[in-house]
N, C-alpha and C positions, 0 to 999 in steps of 0.2 A: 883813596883819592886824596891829594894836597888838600890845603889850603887857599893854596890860591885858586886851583881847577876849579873848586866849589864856589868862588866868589867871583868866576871870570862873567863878563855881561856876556857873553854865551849862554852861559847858564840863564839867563834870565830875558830869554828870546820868547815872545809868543808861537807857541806850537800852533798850528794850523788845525790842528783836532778837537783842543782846547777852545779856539775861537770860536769854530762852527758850531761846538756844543752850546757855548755862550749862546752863539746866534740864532738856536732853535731854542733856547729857554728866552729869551728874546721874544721869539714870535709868538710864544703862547701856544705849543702843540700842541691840543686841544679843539683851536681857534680855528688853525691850520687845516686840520684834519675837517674839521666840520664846515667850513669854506670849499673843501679841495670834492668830498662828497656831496656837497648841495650844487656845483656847476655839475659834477658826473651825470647826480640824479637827475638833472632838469633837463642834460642834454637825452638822456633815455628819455625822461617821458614823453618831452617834444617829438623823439622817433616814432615812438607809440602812438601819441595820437595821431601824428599826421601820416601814420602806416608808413612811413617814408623806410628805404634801408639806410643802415648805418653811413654807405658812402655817400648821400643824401649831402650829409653836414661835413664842409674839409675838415680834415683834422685840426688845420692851421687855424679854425674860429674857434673850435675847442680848448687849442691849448693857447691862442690868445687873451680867451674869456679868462681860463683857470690859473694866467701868471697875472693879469691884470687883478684880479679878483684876491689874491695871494701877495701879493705888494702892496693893495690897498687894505688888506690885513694889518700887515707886518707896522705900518703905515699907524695904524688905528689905536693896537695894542703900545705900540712903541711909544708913542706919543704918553697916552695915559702914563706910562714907566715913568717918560723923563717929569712930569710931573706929581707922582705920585712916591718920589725915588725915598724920602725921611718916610711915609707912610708902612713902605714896601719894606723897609729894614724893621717893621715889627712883627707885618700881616707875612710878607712873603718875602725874607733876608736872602732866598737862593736866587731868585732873580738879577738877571748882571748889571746891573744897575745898580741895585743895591745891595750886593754880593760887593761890587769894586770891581768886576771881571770888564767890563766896560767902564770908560769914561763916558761924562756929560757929552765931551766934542763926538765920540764914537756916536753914541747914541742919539743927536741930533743930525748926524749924517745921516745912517742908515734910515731915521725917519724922511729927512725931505728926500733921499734918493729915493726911498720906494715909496712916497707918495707921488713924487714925479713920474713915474716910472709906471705908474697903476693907471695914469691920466693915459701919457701918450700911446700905449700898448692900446688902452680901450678906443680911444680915438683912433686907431688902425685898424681896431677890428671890428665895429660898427657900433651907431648911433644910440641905440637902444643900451647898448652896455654900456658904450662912456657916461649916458647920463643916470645910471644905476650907480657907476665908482663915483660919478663926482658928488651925486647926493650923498652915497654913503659917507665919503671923507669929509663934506661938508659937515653932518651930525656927528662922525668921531672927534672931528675938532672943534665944534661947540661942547662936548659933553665931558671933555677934559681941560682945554684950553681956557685960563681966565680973558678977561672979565666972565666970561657968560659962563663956562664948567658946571653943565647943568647934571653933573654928577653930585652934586652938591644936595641934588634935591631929591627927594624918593623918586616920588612920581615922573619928572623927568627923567632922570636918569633909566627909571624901568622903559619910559616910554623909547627911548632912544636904543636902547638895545633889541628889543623884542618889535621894533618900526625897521633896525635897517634888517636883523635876520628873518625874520617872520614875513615880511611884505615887501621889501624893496630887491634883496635878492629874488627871492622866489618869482616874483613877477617881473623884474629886469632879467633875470636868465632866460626867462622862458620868451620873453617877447623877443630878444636877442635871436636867439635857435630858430625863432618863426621864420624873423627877417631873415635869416641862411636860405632858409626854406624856400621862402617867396612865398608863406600863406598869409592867410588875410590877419589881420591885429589883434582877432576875439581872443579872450581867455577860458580855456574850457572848463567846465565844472572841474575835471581830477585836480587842475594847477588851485583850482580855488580852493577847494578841500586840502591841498597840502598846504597853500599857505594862512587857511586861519587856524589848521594843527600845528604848524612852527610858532606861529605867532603868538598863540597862548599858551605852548611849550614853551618858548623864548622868555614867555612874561614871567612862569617858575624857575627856571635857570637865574633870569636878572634879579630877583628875592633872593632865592637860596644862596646864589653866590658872597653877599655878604654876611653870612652866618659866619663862617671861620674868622672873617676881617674885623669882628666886631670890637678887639682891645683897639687896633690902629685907629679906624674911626670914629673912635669914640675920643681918643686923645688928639686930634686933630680937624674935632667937630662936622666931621663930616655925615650928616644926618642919613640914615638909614631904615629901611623897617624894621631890622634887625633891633635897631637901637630902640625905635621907639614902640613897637609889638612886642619882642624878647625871641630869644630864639625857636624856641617850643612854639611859638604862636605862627613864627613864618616856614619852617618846617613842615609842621599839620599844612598851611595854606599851600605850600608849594604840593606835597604831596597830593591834593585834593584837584586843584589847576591840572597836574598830571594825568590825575583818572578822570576827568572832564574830558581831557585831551584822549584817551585812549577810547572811553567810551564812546565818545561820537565818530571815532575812524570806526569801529565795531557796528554804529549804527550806519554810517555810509554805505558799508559791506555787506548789512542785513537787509536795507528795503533800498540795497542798487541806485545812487543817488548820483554814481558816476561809473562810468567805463573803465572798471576794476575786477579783477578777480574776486568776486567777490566771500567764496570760501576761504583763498590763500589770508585773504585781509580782515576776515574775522578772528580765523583762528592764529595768525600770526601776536597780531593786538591782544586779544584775551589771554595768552602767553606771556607775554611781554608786562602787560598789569600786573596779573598775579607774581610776576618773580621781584616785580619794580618793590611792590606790598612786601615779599618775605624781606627783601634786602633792609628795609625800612625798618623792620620790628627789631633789628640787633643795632643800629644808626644811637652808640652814646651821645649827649648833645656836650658831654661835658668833656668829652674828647677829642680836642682840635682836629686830631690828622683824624680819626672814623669820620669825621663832617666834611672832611675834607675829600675822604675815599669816596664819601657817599656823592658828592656832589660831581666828581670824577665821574662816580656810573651814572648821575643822569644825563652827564656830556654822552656816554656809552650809547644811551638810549636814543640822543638825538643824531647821532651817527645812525643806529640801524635803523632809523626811521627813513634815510634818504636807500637805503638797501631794500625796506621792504614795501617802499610804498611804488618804486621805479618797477620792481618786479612787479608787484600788482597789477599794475598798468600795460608791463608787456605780455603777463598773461591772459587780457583782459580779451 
C-alpha cells in the first residue's frame, strides 16, 4: 500500500462497527442486561399472578416499557461518564469517553437524546411507568450531576442505586403491567419479596462496585466505603448482604409466605449460595481485574435472579 493510500482521510472514516461497539461500552452492558431482564421478569410475574395469558399484555406495552426503560439507562450511565471522564481514565480507561473513542459533544448527545427519548416513549405508554423513568432519571442526575452529585457521599450514593433498582423499577414495572391489565393497584406479597431481595442485593452491588475504583477515588476525593472500611472489610460486608439476600428467598420458599413454587425456590437459592461462597474463596483482593471478575458474577447473579424468581411464580 503507498503512502499516500495510508494517510488518505478515508483511511480515517469512523467504521460503523467500531462506533456501535463504543456505544455498547457506553451503555454499561451489564446495566443493560439487567434493565432489559427486570422489565421481562415483571412482565411474567404480573402474568402469573393475575392468571391472565400472555396475550393479556400488547406486546406494544412491553416493548414500550423495555426501550423507555433502556434509554433512560443509557441516559443514567452516560451521564455519570461525561462527568466522571479524568476519573474513568484511571478506574476504567476502556470506556469511550475516556478511551477518546467518543468526544465530549458525542457523548452529551447521546445523553440528552436518550434521556429525552425514555420520557416521551413512557408518556405513550402509560402513567405508572412515565413516572417510574422520570423519578428514576431525576435520582441519576442528582447523583452524578453537581452541585448536588451525591455520588460524592457513601451513603447516598448507595441509597440512590439500590432506591431506583431495588424499589422504583420493581414496583413501577409491576404497577405499569397491572394498569395493561385493568386490575386493581395492590401489590402482591411475590412483587414485595422480590423487591426487598433486589434492594438489598442492589445495596451489595452499590459497596462492592467501588472496590476495583479505589486508586481513581481516592485521587479525586471521592469518598467511598472502600476508601474508608478498606477493601477486605466491604468485600466480607457485601458477601454477607448476599447470603442475607439468598437466605430469606430460601425462607420465603420454606414456610410459603408467597405464591411461589416453593421447592423450585428453595432449591434454586441454596445453589446459587453455595457456588456464590466457592467463587468467593479464590476472589485475590490484590488483584484488580479477579475484583473485577468477581464483581462481574455478582451482576451474574442478579441476572438469574430475575430468571429464577419469574419461573417461580409461573410454577407456583
Amino acid at each position: 500500500m503507498s503512502q499516500s493510500s495510508q494517510n488518505s482521510p478515508l483511511s480515517h472514516k469512523p467504521v460503523p462497527s467500531n462506533w456501535l461497539y463504543a456505544f455498547w461500552k457506553f451503555s454499561r452492558p451489564h446495566t443493560i442486561i439487567g434493565t432489559t431482564l427486570s422489565v421481562w421478569g415483571l412482565y411474567l410475574i404480573a402474568i402469573a399472578v393475575s392468571s391472565a395469558g400472555f396475550s393479556s399484555i400488547p406486546l406494544s406495552r412491553v416493548f414500550g416499557a423495555w426501550i423507555a426503560c433502556l434509554c433512560g439507562n443509557v441516559y443514567i450511565v452516560g451521564l455519570n461518564q461525561l462527568e466522571d471522564v479524568d476519573i474513568d481514565k484511571i478506574n476504567k480507561p476502556h470506556l469511550p469517553l475516556a478511551s477518546g473513542e467518543f468526544s465530549r459533544t458525542q457523548g452529551q448527545l447521546i445523553v440528552i437524546l436518550t434521556g429525552l427519548l425514555a420520557l416521551v416513549i413512557a408518556w405513550f405508554t402509560g402513567p405508572f411507568l412515565f413516572g417510574m423513568v422520570a423519578i428514576s432519571l431525576a435520582i441519576g442526575t442528582a447523583y452524578s450531576l453537581p452541585p448536588i452529585r451525591l455520588k460524592q457521599f457513601p451513603f447516598w450514593a448507595a441509597l440512590c442505586i439500590f432506591s431506583v433498582r431495588g424499589t422504583i423499577v420493581n414496583l413501577g414495572l409491576f404497577l405499569h403491567f397491572n394498569w395493561v391489565l385493568q386490575q386493581n393497584s395492590s401489590i402482591p406479597p411475590v412483587v414485595w419479596v422480590l423487591t426487598v431481595f433486589v434492594l438489598v442485593f442492589t445495596f451489595a452491588i452499590a459497596i462492592f462496585k467501588d472496590i476495583p475504583d479505589m486508586e481513581g477515588d481516592r485521587l479525586y476525593n471521592i469518598t467511598t466505603f472502600t476508601i474508608q472500611l478498606g477493601p477486605q472489610a466491604v468485600f466480607n460486608l457485601a458477601l454477607w448482604v448476599l447470603t442475607v439476600c439468598y437466605l430469606g428467598m430460601i425462607l420465603v420458599g420454606a414456610i410459603r409466605l408467597a405464591s411461589v413454587n416453593s421447592i423450585f425456590l428453595v432449591i434454586t437459592h441454596l445453589i446459587v449460595l453455595c457456588w456464590m461462597w466457592m467463587r468467593s474463596l479464590v476472589v485475590d483482593l490484590q488483584d484488580k481485574s479477579a475484583i473485577a471478575q468477581f464483581y462481574q458474577f455478582i451482576w451474574k447473579l442478579f441476572f438469574l435472579e430475575y430468571l429464577m424468581f419469574p419461573i417461580a411464580c409461573l410454577l407456583a
